[in-house]
C-alpha positions in Angstrom: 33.4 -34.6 -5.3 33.9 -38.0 -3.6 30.0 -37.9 -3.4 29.9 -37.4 -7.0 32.2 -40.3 -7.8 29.8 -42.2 -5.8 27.1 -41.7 -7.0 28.4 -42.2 -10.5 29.5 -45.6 -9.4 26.1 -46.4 -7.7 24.1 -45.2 -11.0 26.6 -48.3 -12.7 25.3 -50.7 -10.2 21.6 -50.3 -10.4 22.0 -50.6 -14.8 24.3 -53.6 -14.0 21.3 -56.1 -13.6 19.1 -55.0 -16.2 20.7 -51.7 -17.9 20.3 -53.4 -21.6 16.7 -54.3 -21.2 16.5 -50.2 -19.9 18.1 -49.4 -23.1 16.4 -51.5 -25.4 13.7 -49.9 -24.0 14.3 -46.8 -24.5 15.6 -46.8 -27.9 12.2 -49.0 -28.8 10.1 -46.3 -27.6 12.7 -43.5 -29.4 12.9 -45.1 -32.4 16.3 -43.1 -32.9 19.0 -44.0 -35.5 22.5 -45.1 -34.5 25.0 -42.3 -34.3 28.1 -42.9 -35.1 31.0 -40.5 -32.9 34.7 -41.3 -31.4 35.7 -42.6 -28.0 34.7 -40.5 -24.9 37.8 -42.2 -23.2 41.4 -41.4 -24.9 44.7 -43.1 -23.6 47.1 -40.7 -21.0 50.2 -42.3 -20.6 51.6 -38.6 -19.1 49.1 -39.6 -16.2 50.6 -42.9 -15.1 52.7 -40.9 -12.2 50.5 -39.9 -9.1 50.8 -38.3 -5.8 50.5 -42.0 -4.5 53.4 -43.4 -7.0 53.4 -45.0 -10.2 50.4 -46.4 -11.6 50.4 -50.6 -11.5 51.7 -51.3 -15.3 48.0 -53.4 -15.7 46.6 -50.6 -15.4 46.3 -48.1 -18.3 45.4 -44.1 -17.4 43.3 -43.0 -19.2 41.5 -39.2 -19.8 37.7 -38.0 -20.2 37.6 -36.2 -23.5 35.3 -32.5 -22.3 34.3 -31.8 -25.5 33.0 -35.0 -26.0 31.7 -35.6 -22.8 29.6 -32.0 -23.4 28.2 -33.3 -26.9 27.1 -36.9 -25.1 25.0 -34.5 -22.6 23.5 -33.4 -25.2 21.9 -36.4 -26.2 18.6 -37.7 -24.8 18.1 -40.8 -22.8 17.7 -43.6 -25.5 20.1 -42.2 -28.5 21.5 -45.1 -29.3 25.6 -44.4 -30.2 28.7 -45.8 -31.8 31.7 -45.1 -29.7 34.7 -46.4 -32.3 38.1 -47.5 -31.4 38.0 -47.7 -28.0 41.8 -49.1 -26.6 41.0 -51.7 -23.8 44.9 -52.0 -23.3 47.6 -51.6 -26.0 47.0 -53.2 -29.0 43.3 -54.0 -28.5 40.7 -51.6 -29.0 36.9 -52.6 -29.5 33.7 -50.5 -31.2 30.8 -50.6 -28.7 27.2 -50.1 -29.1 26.0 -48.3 -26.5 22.6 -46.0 -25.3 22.5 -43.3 -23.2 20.4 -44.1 -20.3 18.9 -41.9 -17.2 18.4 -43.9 -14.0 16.5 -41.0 -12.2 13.2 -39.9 -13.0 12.5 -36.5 -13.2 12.6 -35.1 -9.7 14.4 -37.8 -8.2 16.0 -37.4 -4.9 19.3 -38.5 -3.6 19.5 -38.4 0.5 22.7 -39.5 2.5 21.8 -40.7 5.7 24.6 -39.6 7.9 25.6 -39.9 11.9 24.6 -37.0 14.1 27.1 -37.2 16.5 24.3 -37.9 19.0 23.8 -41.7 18.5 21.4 -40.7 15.8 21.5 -40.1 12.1 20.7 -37.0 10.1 19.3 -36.6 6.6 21.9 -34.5 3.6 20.4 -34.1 0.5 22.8 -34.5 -2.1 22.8 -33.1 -5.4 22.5 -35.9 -8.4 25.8 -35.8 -10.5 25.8 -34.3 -14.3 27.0 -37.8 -15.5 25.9 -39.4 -18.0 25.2 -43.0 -18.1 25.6 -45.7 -21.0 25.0 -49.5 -21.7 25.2 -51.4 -24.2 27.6 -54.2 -25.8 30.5 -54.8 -28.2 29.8 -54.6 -31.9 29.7 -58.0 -32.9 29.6 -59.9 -29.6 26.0 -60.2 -28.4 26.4 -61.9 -25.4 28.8 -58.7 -24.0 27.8 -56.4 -21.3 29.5 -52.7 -21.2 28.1 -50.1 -18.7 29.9 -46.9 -18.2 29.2 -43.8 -16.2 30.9 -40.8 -17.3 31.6 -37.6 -15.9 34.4 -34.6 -16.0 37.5 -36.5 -15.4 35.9 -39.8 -14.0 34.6 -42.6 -15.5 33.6 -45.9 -13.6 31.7 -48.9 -15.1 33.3 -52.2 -16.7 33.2 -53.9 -20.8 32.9 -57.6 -20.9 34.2 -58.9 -24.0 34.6 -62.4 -25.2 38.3 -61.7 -24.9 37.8 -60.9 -20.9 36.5 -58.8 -18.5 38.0 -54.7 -17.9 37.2 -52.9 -15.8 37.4 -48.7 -15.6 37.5 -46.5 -12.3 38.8 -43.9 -10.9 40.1 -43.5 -7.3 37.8 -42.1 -5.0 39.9 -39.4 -3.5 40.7 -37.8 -6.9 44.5 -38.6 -6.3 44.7 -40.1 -10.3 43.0 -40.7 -13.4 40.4 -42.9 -14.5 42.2 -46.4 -15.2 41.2 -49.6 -17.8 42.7 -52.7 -16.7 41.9 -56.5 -17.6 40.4 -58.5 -14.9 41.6 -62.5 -14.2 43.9 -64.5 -14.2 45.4 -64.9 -17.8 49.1 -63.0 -18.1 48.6 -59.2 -18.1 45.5 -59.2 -16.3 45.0 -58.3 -12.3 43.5 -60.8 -10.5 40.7 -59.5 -7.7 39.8 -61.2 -4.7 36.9 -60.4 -2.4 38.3 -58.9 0.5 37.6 -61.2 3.4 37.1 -59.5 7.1 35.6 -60.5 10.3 32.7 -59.5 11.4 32.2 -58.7 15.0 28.3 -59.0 16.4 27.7 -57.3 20.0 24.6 -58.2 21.9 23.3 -55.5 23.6 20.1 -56.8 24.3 18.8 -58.1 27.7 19.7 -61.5 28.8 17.6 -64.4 29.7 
């Protein structure tokens, strides 16, 4: 499951740089006609306690709608959709334009290179999640970004608006729901730092 989540999140990264142009793409090719459905993503306020304590009041749980999520598998790579009223934090909810898109080919092949316990490494074939992948932008803000990977009860990916930056994960270890918070440094908003941490080097080579 971790693996899943994963690979969700990895899918996310690899449309970050160019998912729209993907999209356009495809819906060029497609020709398809917008289609017009609710929000994937519904508010959970019931889900804000964990095993870990209370979620961080930024942060907003949030739940993957199933029925939805069944009806957007449906749909090929390129449908281009209208996901309405979709609440970024309370009070503020956006409409985004959005396309399904499929980042493997047919076939594709996702291996995990893992230690052997040897000193080597070992190859694990892992099987490609039933996710499903969208990008797109904010009705009525061209220059936002949104790219969200969706699958039963997770849901990683961020929406750039002109209002800010949120972002939407969910905790690796399952121990939660999928969370929307705003990212920065204006009230409300969590502000994220990289992570500094040294970086140790050990020469094992011969010496001269």
């Amino acid at each position: 499951m971790i693996f899943r989540r994963g690979l969700i999140g990895l899918a996310g990264l690899l449309l970050a740089g160019g998912g729209w142009e993907v999209a356009a793409a495809d819906r060029g090719q497609l020709d398809l006609p917008l289609e017009a459905i609710g929000t994937p993503l519904k508010p959970a306020p019931e889900r804000i306690m964990t095993a870990q304590g209370l979620i961080r009041p930024e942060a907003m749980p949030m739940a993957v709608d199933l029925g939805m999520l069944r009806e957007l598998r449906k749909k090929p790579p390129g449908q281009p959709l209208l996901l309405n009223n979709v609440l970024l934090e309370p009070g503020f909810a956006v409409n985004l334009e959005v396309t399904r898109v499929e980042p493997f080919a047919p076939g594709a092949q996702v291996v995990l290179m893992e230690a052997d316990g040897k000193g080597g490494v070992r190859e694990k074939k892992v099987n490609i999640p039933d996710q499903v992948i969208l990008a797109g932008q904010v009705v009525g803000e061209p220059e936002s970004r949104v790219v969200l990977g969706l699958a039963q009860d997770v849901c990683n990916g961020y929406i750039s608006t002109e209002s800010g930056l949120y972002l939407v994960a969910s905790p690796a270890d399952m121990d939660g729901p999928p969370v929307i918070y705003p990212v920065g440094d204006r009230a409300g908003a969590i502000e994220v730092m990289p992570k500094l941490f040294p970086v140790g080097v050990k020469d094992s080579g011969p010496e001269f």
